[in-house]
Structure formats: structure tokens, C-alpha cells
C-alpha positions in Angstrom: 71.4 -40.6 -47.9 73.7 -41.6 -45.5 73.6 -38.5 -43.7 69.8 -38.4 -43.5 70.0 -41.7 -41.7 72.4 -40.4 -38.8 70.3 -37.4 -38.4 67.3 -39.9 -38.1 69.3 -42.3 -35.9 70.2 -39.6 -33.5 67.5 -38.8 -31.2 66.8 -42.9 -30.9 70.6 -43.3 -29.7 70.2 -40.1 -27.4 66.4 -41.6 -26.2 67.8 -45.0 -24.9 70.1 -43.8 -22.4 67.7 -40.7 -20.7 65.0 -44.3 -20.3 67.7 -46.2 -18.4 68.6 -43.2 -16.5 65.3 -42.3 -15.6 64.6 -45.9 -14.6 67.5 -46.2 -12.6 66.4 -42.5 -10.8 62.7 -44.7 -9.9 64.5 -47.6 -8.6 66.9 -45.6 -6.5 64.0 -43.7 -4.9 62.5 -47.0 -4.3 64.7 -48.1 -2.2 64.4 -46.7 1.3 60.5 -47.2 0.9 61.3 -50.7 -0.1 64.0 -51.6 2.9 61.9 -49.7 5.5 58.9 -51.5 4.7 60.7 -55.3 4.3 62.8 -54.3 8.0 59.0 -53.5 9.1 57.4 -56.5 8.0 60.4 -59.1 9.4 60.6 -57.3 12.2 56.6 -57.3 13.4 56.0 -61.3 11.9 59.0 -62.2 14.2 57.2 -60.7 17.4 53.8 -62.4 16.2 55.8 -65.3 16.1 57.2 -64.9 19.3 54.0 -64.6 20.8 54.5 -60.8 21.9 51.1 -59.0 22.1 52.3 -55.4 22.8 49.2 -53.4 22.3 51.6 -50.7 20.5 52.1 -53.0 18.1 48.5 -53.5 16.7 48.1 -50.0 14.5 51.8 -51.0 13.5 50.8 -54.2 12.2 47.3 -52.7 10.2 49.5 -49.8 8.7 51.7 -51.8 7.0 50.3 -55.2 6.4 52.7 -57.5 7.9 50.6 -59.8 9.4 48.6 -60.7 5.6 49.4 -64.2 5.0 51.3 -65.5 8.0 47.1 -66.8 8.3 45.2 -68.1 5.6 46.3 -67.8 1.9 49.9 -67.3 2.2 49.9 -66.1 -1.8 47.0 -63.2 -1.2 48.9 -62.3 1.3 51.9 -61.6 -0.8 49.7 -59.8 -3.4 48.1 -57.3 -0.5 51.5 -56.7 0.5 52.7 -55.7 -2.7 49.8 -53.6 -3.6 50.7 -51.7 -0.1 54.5 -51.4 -1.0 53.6 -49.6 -4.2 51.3 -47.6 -2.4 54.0 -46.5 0.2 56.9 -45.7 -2.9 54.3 -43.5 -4.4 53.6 -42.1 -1.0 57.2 -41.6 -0.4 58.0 -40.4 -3.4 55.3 -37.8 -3.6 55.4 -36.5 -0.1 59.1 -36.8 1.3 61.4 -36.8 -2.1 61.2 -32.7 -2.8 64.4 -32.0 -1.4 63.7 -28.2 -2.4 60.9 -26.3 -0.3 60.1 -23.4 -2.3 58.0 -20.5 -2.1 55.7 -21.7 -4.2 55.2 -25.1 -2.8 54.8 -23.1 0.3 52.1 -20.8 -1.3 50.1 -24.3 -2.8 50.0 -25.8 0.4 48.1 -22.8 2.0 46.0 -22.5 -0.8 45.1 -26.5 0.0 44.2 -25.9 3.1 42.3 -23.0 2.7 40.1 -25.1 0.2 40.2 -27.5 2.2 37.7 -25.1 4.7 35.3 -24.0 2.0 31.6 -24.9 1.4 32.8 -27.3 -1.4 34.7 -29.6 0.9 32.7 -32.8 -0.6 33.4 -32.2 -3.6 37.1 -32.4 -3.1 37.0 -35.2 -1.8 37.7 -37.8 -4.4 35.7 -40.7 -2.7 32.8 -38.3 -2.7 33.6 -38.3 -6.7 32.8 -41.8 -6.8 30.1 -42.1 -5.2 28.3 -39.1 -6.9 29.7 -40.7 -10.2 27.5 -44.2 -9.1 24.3 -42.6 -8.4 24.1 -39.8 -11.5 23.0 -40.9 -15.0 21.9 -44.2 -13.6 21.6 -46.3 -17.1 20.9 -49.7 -16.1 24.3 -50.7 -17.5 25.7 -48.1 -15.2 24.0 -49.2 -12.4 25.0 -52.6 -13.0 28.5 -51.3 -13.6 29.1 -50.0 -10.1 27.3 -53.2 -8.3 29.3 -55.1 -9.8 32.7 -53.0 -9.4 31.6 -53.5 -5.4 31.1 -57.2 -5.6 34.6 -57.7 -7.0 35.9 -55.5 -4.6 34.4 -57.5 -1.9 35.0 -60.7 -3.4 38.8 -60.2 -3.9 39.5 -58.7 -0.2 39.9 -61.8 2.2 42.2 -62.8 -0.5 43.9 -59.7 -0.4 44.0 -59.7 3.4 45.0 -63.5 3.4 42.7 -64.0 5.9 39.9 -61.3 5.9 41.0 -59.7 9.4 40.8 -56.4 10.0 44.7 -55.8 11.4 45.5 -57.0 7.6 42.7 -55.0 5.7 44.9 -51.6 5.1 44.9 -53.1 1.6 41.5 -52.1 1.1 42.1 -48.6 1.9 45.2 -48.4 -0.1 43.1 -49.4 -2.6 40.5 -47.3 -2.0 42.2 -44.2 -1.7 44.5 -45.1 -4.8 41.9 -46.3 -7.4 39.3 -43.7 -6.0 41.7 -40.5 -6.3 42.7 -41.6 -9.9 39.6 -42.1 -11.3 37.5 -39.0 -9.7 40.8 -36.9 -10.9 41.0 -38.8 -14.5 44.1 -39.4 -14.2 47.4 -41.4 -13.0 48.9 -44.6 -14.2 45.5 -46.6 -13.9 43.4 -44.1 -16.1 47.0 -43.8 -18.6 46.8 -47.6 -19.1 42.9 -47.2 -19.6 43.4 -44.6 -21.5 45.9 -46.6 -24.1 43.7 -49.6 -23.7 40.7 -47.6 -25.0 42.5 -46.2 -27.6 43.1 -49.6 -29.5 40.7 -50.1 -32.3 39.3 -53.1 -31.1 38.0 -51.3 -28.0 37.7 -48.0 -29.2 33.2 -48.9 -28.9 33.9 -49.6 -25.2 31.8 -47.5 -23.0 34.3 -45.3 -21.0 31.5 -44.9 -18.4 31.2 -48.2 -17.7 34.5 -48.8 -16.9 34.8 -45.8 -15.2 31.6 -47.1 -12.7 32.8 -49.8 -12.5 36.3 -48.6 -11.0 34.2 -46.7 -9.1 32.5 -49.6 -7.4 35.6 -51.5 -6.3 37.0 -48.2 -5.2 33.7 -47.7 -2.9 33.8 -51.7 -2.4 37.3 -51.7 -0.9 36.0 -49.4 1.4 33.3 -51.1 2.6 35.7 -54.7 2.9 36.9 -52.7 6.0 33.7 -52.4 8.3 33.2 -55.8 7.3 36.6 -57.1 8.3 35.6 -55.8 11.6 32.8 -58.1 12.1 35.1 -61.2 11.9 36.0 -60.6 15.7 32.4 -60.4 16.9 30.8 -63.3 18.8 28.0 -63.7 16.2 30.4 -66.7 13.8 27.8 -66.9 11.3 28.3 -62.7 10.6 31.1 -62.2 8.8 30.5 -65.4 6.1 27.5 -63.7 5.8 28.8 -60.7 4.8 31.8 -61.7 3.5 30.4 -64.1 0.8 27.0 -63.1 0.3 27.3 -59.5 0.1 29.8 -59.8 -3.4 26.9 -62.7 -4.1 24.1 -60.1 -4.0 25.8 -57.3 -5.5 26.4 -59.4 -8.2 22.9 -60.4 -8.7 21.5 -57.1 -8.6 24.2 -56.1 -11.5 23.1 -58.9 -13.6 19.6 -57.7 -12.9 20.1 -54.3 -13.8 21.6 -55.4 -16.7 19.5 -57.3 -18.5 16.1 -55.3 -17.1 15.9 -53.1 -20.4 16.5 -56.2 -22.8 13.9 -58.4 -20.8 11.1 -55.3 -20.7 11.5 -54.7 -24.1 10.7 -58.1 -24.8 7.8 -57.9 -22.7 6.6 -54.6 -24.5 7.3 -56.9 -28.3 5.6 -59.9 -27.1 2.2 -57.4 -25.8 2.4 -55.3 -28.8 2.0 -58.4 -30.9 -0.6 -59.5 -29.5 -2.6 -57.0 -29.7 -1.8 -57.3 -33.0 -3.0 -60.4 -33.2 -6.0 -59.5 -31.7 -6.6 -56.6 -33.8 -6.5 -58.7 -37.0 -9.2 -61.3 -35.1 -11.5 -59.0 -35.1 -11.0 -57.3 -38.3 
């Protein structure tokens, strides 16, 4: 019995110590991303400070978000900035961490780029996905799924920016591009947590294209928070409130519309069938 214990015991004693290591591997390769990016951001808020307007400076500042919440909400700020810096560890770790250039590395990226020339071109693109994903199989809950995925996309983003400037809306893109690419590919560490989420009894009668839509929406919404950050600099002050607030406003409407349409035409088709039944039985 005793024996039959240690063998069990094993592999959880063995299991413990290759999760710490592996932990420790993530944080150690998140650390250059991590210093670069903080040395970026103290670095570009001390020359805004200073008052230094170096025209060089101005991509700098949209790339990496240093200027979100030096203006504004100081906290959404924070929030957009931490959204990029996980954006930029991935990044990092995806694109500069493969210390080995092999053949065959070699050999996929020719391959990518020779796809990248074909006929199919928008169909690889994964924000092409999500927008083919909005406007097929248009149920009115699906419909209503991706307006409203937009509206909170739009709501959320002068939060995000701190202020709703464009120099600070690179959060919207990061997002874009991040929740975008996982859901046209199904997969990455939002569809995994979807994925377990989905999977509990309690939510197993969840519609997975809902969801999907409506991560499809703020993925397509966070793009279009960009063009609208760009109208916060025209001359035209009533503009961006305009777009800003009402757009998330209407969106909304239109997905609470969509939504209850069927529910409020079948009514309408009871309520006529009964009376004509009513009127049938008058003038039997």
C-alpha cells in the first residue's frame, strides 16, 4: 500500500518543480521587454515634462504609450499601459527569443511570404476574419452580438488612452491586433480561458458564437477608436464628443434592437393571429 502511494506521489513531486521552473523561464524573458519599455516610458514623460517637442519624438510616444495618463484618468492610463507591455513580452518573446535560426524556420518564413502574395491575401488576414465572421449568419442575436462588442470597445478606449488622444491610442491597436488574431485563429490564451470557461457546466448552454461576435466587435471597435482619436485635434470641438460618446451610445441601441426584434415580432404575429381568431369565432 505504501508503495502504491510513492509511485502515485511521484509524478506530483516531480510536477511542482518543472511549474516553478518554467515560471521562472517566463519571468526571465520578461525582463528586457519589461526594463526597455519602463526606461522608455520615464525617459519620454520626463521630456513632455520638460516641455521638449522634438518632432522625432511623437511616433516614439504613440508606439509605446508613455504619454497615457500623464492627462486625464491617471488609472486608464496605467491599464493601457499594461495591456501594451504584455503586448510587447509576447511580441518579444515570439519574434526576437529563438536564439536558433534553423533551416526550417528559414523555409516557413519563405513559405509566409509567398502566401502572403496569393489571391487569398484577405483571407489571411485575421481582421478580415472578423469582419467576415460579423456579417455571415447574421441571427439577430449575432448581429446584436458584434454591435455591441463595438460599443464596448468604443466605450472603454478614452479610458484606456487616459485621455482619448491619438499619440496615446496604440492601445486600441494592440488590442486590435491581439484579440482579432486570437479569435479568427481560435486560439491563444483568450480563446484557452474561453475555452475552460465554456466548458463549466453552468455555461456549457452559452452560445459560442455569440461570444465569439462579440469579441469580434471590440476587436473591429478598437480599431475604429483610432480614426476617432484623430478627430480630437480637429477645430470642429463638438466632433469628437460626438463620436466619442454617441457612437458606443448608438451601437448599443442598435444591439438591444436587434436583440429583442424576433421576441417583439413574434408577439406581433400572436397578438394578429388571435384576433383573427377572435374574429373568426364572431362570425361563426
Amino acid at each position: 500500500m505504501e508503495e502504491a502511494l510513492n509511485v502515485v506521489a511521484q509524478p506530483q513531486t516531480k510536477k511542482n518543480p518543472g511549474f516553478w521552473r518554467a515560471m521562472l523561464e517566463t519571468l526571465k524573458s520578461s525582463l528586457a521587454p519589461t526594463a526597455i519599455m519602463a526606461a522608455l516610458w520615464l525617459t519620454l514623460g520626463w521630456l513632455k515634462t520638460a516641455g521638449v517637442q522634438w518632432a522625432l519624438l511623437q511616433p516614439l510616444n504613440f508606439l509605446t504609450g508613455a504619454l497615457a495618463g500623464m492627462e486625464g484618468s491617471a488609472v486608464g492610463g496605467a491599464i493601457g499601459k499594461a495591456i501594451l507591455l504584455i503586448c510587447f513580452n509576447s511580441l518579444f518573446r515570439g519574434l526576437l527569443m529563438h536564439r536558433k535560426w534553423d533551416g526550417r524556420r528559414r523555409d516557413n518564413l519563405k513559405k509566409e511570404f509567398k502566401g502572403q502574395a496569393k489571391a487569398q491575401l484577405l483571407a489571411r488576414v485575421p481582421q478580415y476574419a472578423n469582419l467576415k465572421l460579423l456579417v455571415k449568419d447574421r441571427t439577430p442575436r449575432h448581429l446584436a452580438a458584434g454591435l455591441w462588442g463595438g460599443a464596448a470597445a468604443l466605450a472603454a478606449y478614452p479610458f484606456l488612452t487616459g485621455d482619448g488622444s491619438a499619440v496615446n491610442s496604440m492601445v486600441c491597436v494592440a488590442l486590435f491586433l491581439s484579440i482579432g488574431g486570437q479569435v479568427a485563429r481560435q486560439r491563444g490564451l483568450l480563446i484557452t480561458l474561453l475555452n475552460l470557461l465554456l466548458s463549466k457546466k453552468a455555461l456549457r448552454t452559452v452560445d459560442r458564437g455569440f461570444v465569439d461576435r462579440l469579441f469580434a466587435g471590440f476587436a473591429v471597435g478598437s480599431a475604429a477608436a483610432v480614426p476617432v482619436a484623430l478627430t480630437k485635434n480637429v477645430s470642429m470641438a463638438y466632433l469628437w464628443p460626438a463620436l466619442a460618446w454617441g457612437l458606443p451610445i448608438l451601437l448599443a441601441a442598435g444591439g438591444v434592437f436587434c436583440f429583442v426584434r424576433p421576441w417583439h415580432k413574434a408577439a406581433k404575429a400572436k397578438k394578429a393571429a388571435a384576433a383573427a381568431d377572435g374574429e373568426e369565432a364572431r362570425g361563426q
